[in-house]
N, C-alpha and C positions, 0 to 999 in steps of 0.2 A: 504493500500500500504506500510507503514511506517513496518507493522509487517511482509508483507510477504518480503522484501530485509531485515529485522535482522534475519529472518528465513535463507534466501538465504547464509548471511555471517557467521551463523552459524556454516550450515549445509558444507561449503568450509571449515570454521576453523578445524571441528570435523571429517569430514572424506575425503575430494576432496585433501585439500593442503598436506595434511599431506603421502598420499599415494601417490599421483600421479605428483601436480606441482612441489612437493620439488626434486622429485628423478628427473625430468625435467629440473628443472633451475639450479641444481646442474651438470646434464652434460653438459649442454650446455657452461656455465661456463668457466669447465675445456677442454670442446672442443675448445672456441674461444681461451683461454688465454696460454693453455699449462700448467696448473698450476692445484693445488691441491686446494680443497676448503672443510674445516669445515664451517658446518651450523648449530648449535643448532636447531632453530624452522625455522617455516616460517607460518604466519597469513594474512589473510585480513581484514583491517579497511578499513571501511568505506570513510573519511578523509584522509588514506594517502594513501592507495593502496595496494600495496603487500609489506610487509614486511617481511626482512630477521634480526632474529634476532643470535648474535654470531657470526658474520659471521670472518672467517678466512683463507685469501689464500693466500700459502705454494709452495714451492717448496722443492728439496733433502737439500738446504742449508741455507733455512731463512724464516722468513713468513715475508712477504710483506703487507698486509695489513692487518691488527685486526680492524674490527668495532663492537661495540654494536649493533648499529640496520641502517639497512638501507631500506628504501622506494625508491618506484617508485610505480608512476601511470601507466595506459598502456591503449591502442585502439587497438580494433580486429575490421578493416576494414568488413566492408559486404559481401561476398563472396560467389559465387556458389559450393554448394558442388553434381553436379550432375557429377562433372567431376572432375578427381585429380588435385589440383592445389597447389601449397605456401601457406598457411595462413601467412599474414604478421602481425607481433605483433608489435606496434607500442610505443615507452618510451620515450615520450619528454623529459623527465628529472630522472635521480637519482638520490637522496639526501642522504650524507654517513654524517652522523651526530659524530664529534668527534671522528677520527679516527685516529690509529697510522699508519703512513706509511713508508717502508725501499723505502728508493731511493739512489742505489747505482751507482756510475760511475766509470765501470770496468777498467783496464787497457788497452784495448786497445780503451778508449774514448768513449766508449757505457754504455746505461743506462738499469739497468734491466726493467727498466717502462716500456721502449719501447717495450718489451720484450710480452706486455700484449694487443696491436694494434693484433685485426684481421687479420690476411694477408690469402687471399687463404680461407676466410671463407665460408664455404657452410653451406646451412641448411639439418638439418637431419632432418626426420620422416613429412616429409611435411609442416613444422613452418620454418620462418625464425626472426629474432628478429633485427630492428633498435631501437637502440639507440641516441636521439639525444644532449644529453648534461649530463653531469655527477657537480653534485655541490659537492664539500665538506665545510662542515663549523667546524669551530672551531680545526680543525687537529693540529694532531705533525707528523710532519715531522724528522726523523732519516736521516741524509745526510752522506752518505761516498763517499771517494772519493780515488779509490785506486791508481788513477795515480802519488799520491806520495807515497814517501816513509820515513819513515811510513805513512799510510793510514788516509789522514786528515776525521775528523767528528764533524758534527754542528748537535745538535738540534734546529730546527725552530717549534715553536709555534704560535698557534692561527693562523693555516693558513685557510681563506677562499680562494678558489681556482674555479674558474665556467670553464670547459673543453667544447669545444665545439665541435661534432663530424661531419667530413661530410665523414665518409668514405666509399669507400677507400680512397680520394684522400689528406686531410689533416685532421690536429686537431689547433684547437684555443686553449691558454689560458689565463686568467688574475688571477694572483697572488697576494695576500696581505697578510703578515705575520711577523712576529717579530721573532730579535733573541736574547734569554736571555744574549746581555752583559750589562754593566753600562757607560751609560743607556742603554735601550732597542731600540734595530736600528728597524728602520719599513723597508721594502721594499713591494715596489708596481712594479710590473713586466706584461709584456701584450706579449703577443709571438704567432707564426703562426711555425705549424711544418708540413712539405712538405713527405706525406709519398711516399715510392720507393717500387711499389708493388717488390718482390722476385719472382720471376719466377719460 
């Protein structure tokens, strides 16, 4: 048993991911977020799940997030396929390990992050994909904030961050992360954000 699933993960590594989930989970991506996304690879381990390694996602004016590598696990529900239905892909969790993040707050008091919320998401090609929580550990944080002038900017480190998703209807989070002055301030932050679906 042990030889045929390192067969199985193999034989995903060498020819299934590379061809077919990657160009998948690359549009789906930039269909939920509106965004552009480099991907170097993409592997499955055993242990962590599906990983996305290089991962980088861009827009016309900035990249937004740069990670090394990111995991999720996933459940593909039981389903009858005698008749066309949803598959629904199932992500209790993704872990974005040491990532750099732009988090910017425009001028008219809006944040590009928000920007990266679902709204009006449909599935394509018969898949739909829930996500139920997003972690980051160890992040840097880039913070601007252009409703002054000039445009104030913090770097915040070592942010662990656990996002929790129920959407549509809102998102959780809790924040812990330092900002490099003398000494080093901590803040620990827990917040509920109310999404307004857009019609």
């Amino acid at each position: 048993l042990v030889l045929v699933i390192f067969a199985a993960v193999a034989y995903l590594n060498a020819i299934t991911l590379p061809n077919k989930i990657k160009a998948f989970v690359t549009s789906e991506i930039e269909y939920a977020t509106h965004k552009k996304i480099f991907l170097q690879s993409m592997r499955f381990d055993i242990l962590k799940g599906l990983v996305l390694d290089g991962l980088v996602l861009y827009d016309d004016t900035s990249v937004i997030i740069r990670a090394k590598e990111v995991e999720s696990g996933f459940l593909i529900p039981a389903v009858s396929f005698r008749k066309k239905v949803i598959i629904p892909i199932i992500i209790p969790a993704i872990l974005i390990e040491s990532p750099s993040i732009l988090v910017e707050r425009r001028a008219d008091n809006s944040f590009n992050i928000s920007d990266l919320i679902p709204r009006g998401y449909a599935p394509k090609n018969g898949i739909t994909v829930d996500i139920y929580s997003i972690i980051i550990k160890h992040g840097i944080i880039n913070f601007v904030d252009k409703t002054r002038s000039p445009p104030f900017t913090e770097i915040i480190e070592n942010a662990d961050v656990k996002i929790g998703l129920s959407l549509p209807e809102e998102i959780t989070f809790d924040l812990k992360c330092k900002i490099p002055t003398e000494p080093p301030m901590e803040i620990k932050s827990y917040g509920q954000y109310l999404i307004r679906e857009k019609k």
